[in-house]
C-alpha positions in Angstrom: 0.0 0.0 0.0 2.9 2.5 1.0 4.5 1.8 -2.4 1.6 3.8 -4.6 2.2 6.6 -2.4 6.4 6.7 -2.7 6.2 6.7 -6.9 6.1 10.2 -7.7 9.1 11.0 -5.2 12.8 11.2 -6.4 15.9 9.4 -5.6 16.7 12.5 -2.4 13.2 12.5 -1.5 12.8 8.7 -1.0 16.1 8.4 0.8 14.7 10.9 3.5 11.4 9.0 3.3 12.8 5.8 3.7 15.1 6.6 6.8 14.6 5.0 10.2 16.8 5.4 12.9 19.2 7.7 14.2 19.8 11.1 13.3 19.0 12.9 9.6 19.4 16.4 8.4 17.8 17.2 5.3 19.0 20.6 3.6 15.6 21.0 1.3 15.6 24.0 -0.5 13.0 26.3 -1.5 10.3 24.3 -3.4 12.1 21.3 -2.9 8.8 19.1 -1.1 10.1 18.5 2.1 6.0 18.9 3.6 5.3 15.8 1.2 8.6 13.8 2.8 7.8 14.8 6.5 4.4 13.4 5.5 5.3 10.1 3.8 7.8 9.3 6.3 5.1 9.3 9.0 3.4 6.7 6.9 6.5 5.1 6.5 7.7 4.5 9.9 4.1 3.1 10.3 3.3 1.1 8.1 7.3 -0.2 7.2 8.9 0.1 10.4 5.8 -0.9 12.8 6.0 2.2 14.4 3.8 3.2 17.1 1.7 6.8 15.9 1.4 7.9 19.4 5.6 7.5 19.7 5.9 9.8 16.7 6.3 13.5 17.5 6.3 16.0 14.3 7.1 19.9 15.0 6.6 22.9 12.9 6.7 26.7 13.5 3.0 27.4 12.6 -0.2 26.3 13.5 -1.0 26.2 9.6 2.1 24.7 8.8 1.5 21.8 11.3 -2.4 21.7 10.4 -1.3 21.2 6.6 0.8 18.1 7.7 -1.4 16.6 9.6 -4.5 16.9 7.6 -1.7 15.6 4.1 -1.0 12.9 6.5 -4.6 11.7 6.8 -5.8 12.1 2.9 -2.8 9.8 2.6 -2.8 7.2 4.6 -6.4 6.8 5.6 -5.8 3.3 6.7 -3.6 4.3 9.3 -5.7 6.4 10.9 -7.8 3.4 13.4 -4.9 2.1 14.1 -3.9 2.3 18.1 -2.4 5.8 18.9 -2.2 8.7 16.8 0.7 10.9 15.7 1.2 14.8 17.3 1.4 17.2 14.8 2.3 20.6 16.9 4.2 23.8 17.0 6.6 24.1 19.8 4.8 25.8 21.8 1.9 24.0 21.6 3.9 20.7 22.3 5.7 22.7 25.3 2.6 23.7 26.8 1.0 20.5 26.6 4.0 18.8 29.0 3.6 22.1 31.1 -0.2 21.6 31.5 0.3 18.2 32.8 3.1 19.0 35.7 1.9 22.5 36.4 -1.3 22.6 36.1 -1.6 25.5 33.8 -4.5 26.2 31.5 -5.2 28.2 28.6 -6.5 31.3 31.2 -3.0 31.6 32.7 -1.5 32.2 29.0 -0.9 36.1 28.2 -1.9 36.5 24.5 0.6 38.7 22.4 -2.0 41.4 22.8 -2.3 41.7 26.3 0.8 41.3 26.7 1.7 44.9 24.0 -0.9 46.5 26.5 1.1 45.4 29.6 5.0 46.4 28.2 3.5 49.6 27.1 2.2 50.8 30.5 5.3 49.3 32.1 7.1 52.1 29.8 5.2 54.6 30.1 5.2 54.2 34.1 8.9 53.8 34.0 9.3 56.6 31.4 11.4 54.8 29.5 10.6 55.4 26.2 7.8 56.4 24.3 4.6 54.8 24.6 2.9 56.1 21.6 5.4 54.6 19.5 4.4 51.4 18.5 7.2 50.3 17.0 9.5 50.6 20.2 7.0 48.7 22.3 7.4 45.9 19.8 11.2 46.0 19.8 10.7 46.3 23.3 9.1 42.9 22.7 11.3 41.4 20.8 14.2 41.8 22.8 12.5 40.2 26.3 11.7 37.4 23.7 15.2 37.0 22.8 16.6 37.1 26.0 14.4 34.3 27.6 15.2 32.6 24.5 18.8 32.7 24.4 19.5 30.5 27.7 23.2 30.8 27.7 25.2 33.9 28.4 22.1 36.1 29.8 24.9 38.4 31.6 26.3 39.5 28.3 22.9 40.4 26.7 22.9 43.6 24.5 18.9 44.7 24.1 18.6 46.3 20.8 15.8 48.9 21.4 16.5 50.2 25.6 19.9 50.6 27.4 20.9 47.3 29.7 19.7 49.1 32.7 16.1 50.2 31.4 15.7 46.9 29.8 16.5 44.9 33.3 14.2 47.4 35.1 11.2 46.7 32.2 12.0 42.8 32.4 12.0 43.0 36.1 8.5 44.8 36.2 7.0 42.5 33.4 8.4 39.3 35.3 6.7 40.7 38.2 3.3 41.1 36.6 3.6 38.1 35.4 4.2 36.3 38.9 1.9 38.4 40.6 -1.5 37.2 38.2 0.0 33.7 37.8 0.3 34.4 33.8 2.9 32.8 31.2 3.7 33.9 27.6 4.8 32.2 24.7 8.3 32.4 25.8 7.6 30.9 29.6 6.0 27.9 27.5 9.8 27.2 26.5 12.1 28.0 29.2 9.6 27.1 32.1 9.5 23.6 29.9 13.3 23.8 29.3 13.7 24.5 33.3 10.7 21.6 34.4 12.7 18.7 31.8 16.3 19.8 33.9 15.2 19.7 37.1 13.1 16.6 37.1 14.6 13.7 35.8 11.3 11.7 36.0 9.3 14.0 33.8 12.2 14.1 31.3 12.7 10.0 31.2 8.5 10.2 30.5 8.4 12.1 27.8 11.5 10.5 26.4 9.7 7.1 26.5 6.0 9.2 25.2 8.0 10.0 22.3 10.9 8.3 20.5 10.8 9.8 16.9 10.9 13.0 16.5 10.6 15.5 13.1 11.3 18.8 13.1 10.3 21.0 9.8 12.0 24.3 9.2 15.1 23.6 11.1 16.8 26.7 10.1 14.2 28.6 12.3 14.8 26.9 15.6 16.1 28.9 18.6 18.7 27.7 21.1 16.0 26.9 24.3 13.7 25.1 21.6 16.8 22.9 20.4 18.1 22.5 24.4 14.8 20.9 24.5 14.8 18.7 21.5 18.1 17.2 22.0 16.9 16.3 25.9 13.6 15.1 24.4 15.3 12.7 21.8 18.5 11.3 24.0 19.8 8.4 24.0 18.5 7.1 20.8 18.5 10.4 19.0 15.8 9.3 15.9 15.9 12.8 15.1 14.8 13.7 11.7 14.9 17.2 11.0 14.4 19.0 7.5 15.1 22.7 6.6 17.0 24.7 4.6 20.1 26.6 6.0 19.8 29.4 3.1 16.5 30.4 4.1 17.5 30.9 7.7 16.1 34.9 8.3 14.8 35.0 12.0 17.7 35.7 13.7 16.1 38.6 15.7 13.9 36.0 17.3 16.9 33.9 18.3 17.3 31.6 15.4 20.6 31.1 13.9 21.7 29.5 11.2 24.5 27.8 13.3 22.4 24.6 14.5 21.6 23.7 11.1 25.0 24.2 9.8 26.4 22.3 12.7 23.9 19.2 13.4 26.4 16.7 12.3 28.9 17.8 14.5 26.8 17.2 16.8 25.2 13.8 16.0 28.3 12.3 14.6 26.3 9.6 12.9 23.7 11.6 11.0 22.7 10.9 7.7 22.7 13.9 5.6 20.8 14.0 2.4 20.1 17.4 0.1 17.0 18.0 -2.1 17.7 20.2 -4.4 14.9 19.8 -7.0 12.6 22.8 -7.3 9.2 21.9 -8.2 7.6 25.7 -8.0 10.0 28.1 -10.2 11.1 28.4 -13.9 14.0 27.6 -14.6 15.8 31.7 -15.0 14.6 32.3 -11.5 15.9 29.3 -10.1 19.5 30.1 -12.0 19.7 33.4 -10.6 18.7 32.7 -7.2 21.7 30.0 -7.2 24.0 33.0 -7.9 22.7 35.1 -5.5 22.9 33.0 -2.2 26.1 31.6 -3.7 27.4 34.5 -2.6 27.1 33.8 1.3 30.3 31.6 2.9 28.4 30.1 6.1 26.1 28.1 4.3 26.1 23.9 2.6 27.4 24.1 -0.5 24.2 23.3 -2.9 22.8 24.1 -6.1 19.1 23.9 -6.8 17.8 22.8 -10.0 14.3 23.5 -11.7 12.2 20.7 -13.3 10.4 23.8 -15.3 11.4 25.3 -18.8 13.5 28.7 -18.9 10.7 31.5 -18.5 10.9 34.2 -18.9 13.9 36.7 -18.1 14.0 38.4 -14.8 13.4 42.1 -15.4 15.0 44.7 -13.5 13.4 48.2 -13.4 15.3 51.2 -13.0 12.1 54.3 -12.2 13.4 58.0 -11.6 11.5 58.5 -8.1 9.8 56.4 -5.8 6.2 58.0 -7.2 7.5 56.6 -10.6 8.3 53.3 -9.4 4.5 53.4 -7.7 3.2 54.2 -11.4 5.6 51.9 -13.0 3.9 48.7 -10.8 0.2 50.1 -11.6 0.8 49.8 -15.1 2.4 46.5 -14.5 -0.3 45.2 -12.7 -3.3 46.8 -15.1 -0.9 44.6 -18.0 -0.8 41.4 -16.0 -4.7 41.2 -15.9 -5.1 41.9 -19.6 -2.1 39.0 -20.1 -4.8 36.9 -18.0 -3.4 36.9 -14.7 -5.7 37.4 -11.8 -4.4 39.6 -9.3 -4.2 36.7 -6.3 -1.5 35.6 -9.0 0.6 38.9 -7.9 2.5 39.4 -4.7 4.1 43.0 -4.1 7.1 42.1 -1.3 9.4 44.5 0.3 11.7 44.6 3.1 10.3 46.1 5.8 6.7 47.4 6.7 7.0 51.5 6.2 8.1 50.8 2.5 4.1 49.4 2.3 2.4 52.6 3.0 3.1 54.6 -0.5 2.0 51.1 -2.1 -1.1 51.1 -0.7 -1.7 55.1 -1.3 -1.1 54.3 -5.0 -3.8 51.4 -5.4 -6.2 53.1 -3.6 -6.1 55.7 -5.8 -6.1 53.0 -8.7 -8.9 51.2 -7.4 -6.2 47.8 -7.4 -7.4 45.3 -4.4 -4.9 44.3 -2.1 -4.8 42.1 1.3 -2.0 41.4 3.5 -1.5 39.2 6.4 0.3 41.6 8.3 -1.4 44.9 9.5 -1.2 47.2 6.7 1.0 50.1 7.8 -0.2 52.9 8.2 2.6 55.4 8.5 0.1 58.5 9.7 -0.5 56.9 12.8 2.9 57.1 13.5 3.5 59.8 16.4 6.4 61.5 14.5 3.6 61.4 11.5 0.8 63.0 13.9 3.4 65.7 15.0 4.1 66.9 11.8 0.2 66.7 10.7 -0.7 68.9 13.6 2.0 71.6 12.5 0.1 71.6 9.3 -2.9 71.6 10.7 -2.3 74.8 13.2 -0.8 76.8 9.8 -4.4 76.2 8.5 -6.7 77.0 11.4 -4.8 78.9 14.3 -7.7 78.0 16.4 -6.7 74.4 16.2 -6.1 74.1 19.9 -5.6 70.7 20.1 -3.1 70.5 17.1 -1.4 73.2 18.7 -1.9 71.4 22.0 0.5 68.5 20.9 3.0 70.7 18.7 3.7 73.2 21.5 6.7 71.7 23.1 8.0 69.9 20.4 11.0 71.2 19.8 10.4 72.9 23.3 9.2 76.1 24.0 9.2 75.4 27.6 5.9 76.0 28.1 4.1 74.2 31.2 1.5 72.0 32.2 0.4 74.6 34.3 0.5 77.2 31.5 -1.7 75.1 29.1 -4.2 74.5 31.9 -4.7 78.0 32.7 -5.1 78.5 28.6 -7.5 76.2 27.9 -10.8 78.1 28.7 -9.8 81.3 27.7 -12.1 82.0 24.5 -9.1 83.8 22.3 -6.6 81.1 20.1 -4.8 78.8 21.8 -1.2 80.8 21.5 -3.1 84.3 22.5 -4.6 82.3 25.4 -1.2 81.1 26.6 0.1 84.7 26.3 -2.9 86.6 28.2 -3.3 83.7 30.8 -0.5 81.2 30.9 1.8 83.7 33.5 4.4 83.4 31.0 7.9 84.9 30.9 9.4 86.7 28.4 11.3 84.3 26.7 8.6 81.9 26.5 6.1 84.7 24.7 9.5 85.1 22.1 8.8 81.4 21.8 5.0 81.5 21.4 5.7 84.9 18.7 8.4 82.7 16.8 5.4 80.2 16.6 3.2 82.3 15.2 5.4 83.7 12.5 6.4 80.2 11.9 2.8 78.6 11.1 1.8 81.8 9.1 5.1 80.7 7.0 4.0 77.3 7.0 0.7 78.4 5.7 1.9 79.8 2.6 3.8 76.6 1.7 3.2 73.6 -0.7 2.9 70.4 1.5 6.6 69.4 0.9 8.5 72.5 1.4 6.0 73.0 4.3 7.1 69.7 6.0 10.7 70.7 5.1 10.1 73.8 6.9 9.1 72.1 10.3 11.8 69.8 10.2 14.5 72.3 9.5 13.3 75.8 10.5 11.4 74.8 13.3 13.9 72.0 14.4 11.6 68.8 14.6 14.7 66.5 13.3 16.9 68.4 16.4 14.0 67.3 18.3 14.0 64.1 17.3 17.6 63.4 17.8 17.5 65.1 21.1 14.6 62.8 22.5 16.4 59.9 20.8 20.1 60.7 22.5 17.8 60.5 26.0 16.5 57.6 25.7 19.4 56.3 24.4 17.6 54.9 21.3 18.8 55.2 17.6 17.1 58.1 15.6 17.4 56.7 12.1 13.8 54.8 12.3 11.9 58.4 13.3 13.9 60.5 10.8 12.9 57.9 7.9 9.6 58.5 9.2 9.8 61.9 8.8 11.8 61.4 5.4 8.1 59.0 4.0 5.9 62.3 5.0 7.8 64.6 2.9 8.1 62.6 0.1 4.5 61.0 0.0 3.7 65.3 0.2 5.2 65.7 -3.1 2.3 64.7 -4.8 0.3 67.0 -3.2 -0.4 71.1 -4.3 -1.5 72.5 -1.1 -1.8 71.6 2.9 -5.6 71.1 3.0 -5.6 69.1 -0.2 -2.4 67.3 1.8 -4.3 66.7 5.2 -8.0 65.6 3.2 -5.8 62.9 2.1 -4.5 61.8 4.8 -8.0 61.6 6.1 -9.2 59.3 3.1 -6.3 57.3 3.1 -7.2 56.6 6.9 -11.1 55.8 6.0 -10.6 53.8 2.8 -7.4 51.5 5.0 -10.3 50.9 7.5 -12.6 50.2 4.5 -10.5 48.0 3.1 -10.0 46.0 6.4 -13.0 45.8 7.1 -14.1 44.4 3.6 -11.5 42.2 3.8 -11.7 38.6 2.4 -9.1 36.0 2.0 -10.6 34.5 -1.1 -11.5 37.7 -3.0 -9.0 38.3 -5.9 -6.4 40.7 -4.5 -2.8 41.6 -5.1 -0.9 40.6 -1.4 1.1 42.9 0.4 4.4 41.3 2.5 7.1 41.8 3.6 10.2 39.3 2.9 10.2 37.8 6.6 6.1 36.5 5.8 6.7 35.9 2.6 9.0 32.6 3.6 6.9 29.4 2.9 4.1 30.9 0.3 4.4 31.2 -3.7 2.7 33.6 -6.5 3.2 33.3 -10.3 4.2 36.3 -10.0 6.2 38.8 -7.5 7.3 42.1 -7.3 10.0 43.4 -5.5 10.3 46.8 -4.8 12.9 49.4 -3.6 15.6 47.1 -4.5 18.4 49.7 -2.7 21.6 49.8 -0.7 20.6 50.8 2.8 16.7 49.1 2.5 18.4 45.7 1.2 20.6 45.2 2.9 19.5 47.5 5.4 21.6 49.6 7.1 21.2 48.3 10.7 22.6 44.9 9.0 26.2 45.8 7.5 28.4 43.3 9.1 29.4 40.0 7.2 27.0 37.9 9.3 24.1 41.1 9.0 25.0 40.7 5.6 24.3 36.9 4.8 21.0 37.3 6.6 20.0 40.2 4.2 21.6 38.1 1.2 19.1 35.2 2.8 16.4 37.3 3.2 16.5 38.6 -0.8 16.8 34.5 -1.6 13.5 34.0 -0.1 11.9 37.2 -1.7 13.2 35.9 -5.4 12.2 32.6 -4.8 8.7 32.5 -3.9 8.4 33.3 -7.5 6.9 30.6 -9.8 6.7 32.3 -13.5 7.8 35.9 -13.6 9.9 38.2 -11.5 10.5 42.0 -11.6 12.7 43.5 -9.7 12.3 47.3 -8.7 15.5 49.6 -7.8 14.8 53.2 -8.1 17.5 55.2 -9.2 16.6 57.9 -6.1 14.9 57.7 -2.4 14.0 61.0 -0.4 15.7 63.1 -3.2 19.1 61.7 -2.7 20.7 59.3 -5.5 20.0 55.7 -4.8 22.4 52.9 -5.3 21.4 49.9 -7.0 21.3 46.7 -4.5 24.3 44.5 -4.6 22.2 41.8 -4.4 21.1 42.6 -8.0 24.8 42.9 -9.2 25.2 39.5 -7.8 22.7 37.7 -9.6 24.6 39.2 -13.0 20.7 40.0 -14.3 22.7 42.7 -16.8 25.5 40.1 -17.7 23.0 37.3 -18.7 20.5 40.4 -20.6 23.9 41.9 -22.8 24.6 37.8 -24.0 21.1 37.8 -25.2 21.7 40.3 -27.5 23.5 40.0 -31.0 24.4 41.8 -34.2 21.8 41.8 -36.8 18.8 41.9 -34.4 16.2 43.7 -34.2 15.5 45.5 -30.8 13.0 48.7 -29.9 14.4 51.6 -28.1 12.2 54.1 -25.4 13.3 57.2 -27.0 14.5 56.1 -30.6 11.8 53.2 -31.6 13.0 50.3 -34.1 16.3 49.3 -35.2 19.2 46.9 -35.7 21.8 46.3 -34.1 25.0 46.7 -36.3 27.6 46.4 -33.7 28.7 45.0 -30.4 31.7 45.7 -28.8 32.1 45.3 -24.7 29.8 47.5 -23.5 28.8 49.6 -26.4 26.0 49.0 -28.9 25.9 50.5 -32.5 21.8 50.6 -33.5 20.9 51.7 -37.4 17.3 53.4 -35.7 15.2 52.6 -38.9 12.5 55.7 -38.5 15.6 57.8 -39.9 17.9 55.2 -41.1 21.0 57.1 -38.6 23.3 55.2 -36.6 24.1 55.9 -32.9 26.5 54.1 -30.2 25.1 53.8 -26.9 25.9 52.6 -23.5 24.7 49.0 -23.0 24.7 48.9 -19.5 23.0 52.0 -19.2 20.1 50.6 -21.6 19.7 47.5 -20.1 19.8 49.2 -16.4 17.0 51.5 -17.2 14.9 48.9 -19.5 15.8 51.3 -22.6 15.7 48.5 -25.2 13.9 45.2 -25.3 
């Protein structure tokens, strides 16, 4: 019965399958099947080796992930299904939790959910003062780093948080541990180390579970964190039937604690473990499978491998070259509106990027193109942003002085030293908020020359177009100062804010004055909620993601955009092993790709020349474009229309352009950089 099951697999694929004891890494690469070999080697064991189902232990990262195996492994093998036991399909944590439920006592009431949880850091911030509450992205890298200390159980006393100094990280920790104790709550992190602690300290419990479960798979290997792998290798000595799969070149979580290290060393180790690669792609043509190869090639801590597709060619990658970051907006429209008349659908399309702020100017340009979009992650919306709010109000007050709460919020930032006690006193005087300060605030003199420097300021700011307007508050007024000086307190970098900042004046641009700036911020605020609230996973919509979510899913066809030194690789990620990541991260991005790929890199960002990603370079895109091209063809130019190609030399092309039968010698690279000729 097994045997109908195993035909379709190759030579790689049934060696993994057919594996029984002791320990196996598979290195599967992107598209490679290794659900379908984690699935048929369940069936395997069972129905081959006489396993028992309820001895058999398989892992994933996701609920989804694990719900997809489980739910393969029953259309499968049916007849497997009565017999005694069954198999655990789980994440970690829900494994974890399931030992911690039956020594501890927990239940699913004593488990902080990842909201509650944002609500609770945020007020132990804000009580601590800290950092900034309103920011939402500091809370969450707040987050992050109490996740990757509790997960990184070795060498605690040299942690470096990324988003708080040591001291106000141990003193948030210290509070958060203390809420925690005091309402008898875990979080998703507790469900490891408390699990990881419970397995060291009782040898009973451990010798239990070792004899509940005695083989043990493990999909997406690369992803696994040191207290998660503390606890596998406990779980699975002596015997060690550990069978994990996963693919060291898509390893891209390390701010979650995941390194590429265990993957890279599992055979050192397990001295005995049988290592087998797959390295058959089943999703991708051919082209985008090639240039992926020379992409992660690129990276030196890694297995050496090369994937292969079972698909023809495809077509070539194309690599566009826009003016302007509105360009490259209009550029991806058009794409798009082409796509569909080709006879694409637009679930077929995936726009991905690297991190979340880059999705805001996409989404302003389909709604005002009527495209439909969805995203698993919460679309970004970048006005929410407190640095975003600030510089609305500024625009606000220069439009309606008797904006007192916009004027409220902007008041002391940069400072004008103006009081708590001073505003109170102002607010029920019937004149303008500023006049209200001056008549009843009990002000000194220096602080009216602030207030009149105000006033001057917003009737300058009123006379602006929305971009030199936010220019103006920035520099003039000295909201990036600000910034830097609130950032230098806290002890936070300022690079995140200013970029916000830097998205505000750029997405204002578009706009010809303040109120026609500030209405659209308004709509663009309705129509996201619109949108969310209409949303629908089956409706046909483009998806919006960024490269970390994009791991695991596929599209015919994806879009990468702002393909740039500094965005990838970022600039937070410049060290050789920063650098692999982003090189890893960029692998994911291109392969997801099944049919056709297009890669955006505009040639400027925030009205400073952009460099092309080195990432692109690497994959030799232009290289593989200029062999394509010979004497005697006939090729269509932007500017000059039809003509032949009558000479190639290096990096020069002669073209007879037949609408005036004249000759001219152009740059090749330069063409084929900016999609010139095709």
């Amino acid at each position: 019965m097994i045997g109908q099951y195993l035909e379709n697999l190759n030579d790689e694929q049934l060696e993994s399958v057919k594996h029984f004891e002791g320990p196996c890494m598979v290195y599967a690469g992107p598209g490679s099947g290794k659900t379908t070999v984690i699935t048929h080697r369940v069936g395997y064991l069972i129905s081959k080796y006489n396993v028992d189902p309820s001895s058999i232990l398989v892992i994933s990262f996701t609920k989804a992930a694990a719900e997809e195996m489980k739910q393969r492994f029953k259309s499968n093998y049916t007849h497997l299904i009565n017999k005694t036991g069954k198999v655990t399909f789980g994440t970690f944590h829900s494994v974890f939790f399931r030992i911690l439920r039956c020594y501890y006592r927990y239940d699913l009431n004593n488990i902080i959910n990842e909201g509650e949880k944002y609500k609770v850091i945020k007020n132990i911030v804000k009580t601590l003062g800290v950092g900034n509450q309103l920011d939402d992205e500091f809370v969450k890298d707040v987050i992050l780093d109490i996740g990757l200390f509790k997960n990184s159980i070795a060498d605690k006393e040299n942690f470096a948080p990324d988003s708080l100094s040591k001291e106000d990280f141990d003193r948030v920790l210290f509070s958060y541990e203390n809420y925690k104790n005091d309402y008898k709550r875990i979080d998703f992190d507790d469900m490891l180390t408390k699990c990881y602690e419970l397995l060291i300290d009782q040898p009973r419990v451990l010798q239990s579970i070792r004899k509940m479960y005695k083989y043990i798979l493990i999909d997406e290997f690369q992803d696994i964190n040191s207290v998660q792998f503390e606890i596998i290798k406990l779980i699975s000595s002596p015997n060690n039937n550990l069978f994990v799969v996963g693919d060291d070149d898509q390893s891209i979580y390390s701010f979650r604690g995941a390194k590429p290290t265990f993957i890279l060393e599992f055979d050192k180790m397990y001295k005995d473990t049988k290592k087998i690669i797959l390295n058959l792609n089943y999703r991708s043509q051919e082209n985008i499978i090639n240039t992926a190869n020379k992409l992660i090639s690129n990276n030196n801590f890694r297995v050496e491998k090369k994937m292969s597709s079972v698909k023809d060619a495809g077509l070539d990658i194309e690599v566009l070259r826009p003016k302007t970051r509105e360009a490259e907006n209009k550029e991806i429209n058009d794409l798009i509106d082409n796509l569909i008349k080709e006879g694409y659908n637009y679930e077929d399309i995936a726009i991905i990027y690297r991190t979340n702020i880059l999705s805001s100017s996409i989404v302003d340009s389909f709604l005002d193109n009527n495209i439909p979009f969805i995203s698993r992650e919460r679309i970004y919306n970048i006005y929410e942003h407190w640095v975003a709010k600030d510089l609305i109000c500024y625009l606000k007050a220069a439009m309606n002085i008797n904006d007192r709460e916009a004027i409220r919020k902007i008041i002391n930032r940069p400072t004008r030293y103006i009081t708590n006690k001073a505003i109170k006193a102002a607010e029920s005087y019937h004149k303008d908020f500023i006049t209200s300060l001056k008549v009843k605030g009990g002000l000194m003199d220096y602080q009216i020359t602030y207030l009149d420097r105000l006033e001057v300021d917003l009737k300058t700011i009123g006379h602006l177009e929305p971009r030199s307007a936010i220019s103006y508050i920035r520099k003039d007024i000295g909201y990036d100062d600000h910034i830097r000086n609130y950032c230098m307190e806290k002890q936070i970098g300022s690079e995140g804010l200013i970029e916000i900042s830097d998205e505000i004046e750029e997405t204002a641009l578009k706009y010809s004055t303040i109120e026609e700036f500030v209405n659209h911020i308004k709509e663009f605020k309705e129509s996201l909620y619109e949108n969310k609230r209409n949303f629908s996973a089956k409706e046909n919509q483009v998806e919006l993601l960024t490269m970390h979510s994009a791991k695991g899913l596929e599209f015919k066809v994806v879009i990468i955009v702002e393909a740039i030194e500094d965005i990838i690789p970022h600039s937070k990620s410049q060290d050789d092993e920063g650098i692999e990541e982003e090189r890893r991260l960029f692998y994911v991005a291109v392969t997801r790709a099944k049919e056709r790929l297009y890669i955006f890199s505009p040639l400027s960002k925030y009205d400073k020349k952009a460099h092309i990603s080195r990432f692109i370079e690497e994959m030799d895109i232009i290289n593989e474009k200029k062999s394509k091209f010979k004497r005697g063809q006939e090729i269509i130019h932007k500017a000059f229309g039809r003509g032949i190609i009558e000479d190639i030399c290096k990096d020069k092309v002669e073209i007879k352009f037949l609408n005036n039968n004249q000759s001219k010698e152009l740059d090749l690279n330069i063409c084929l950089e900016n999609n010139l000729i095709s």
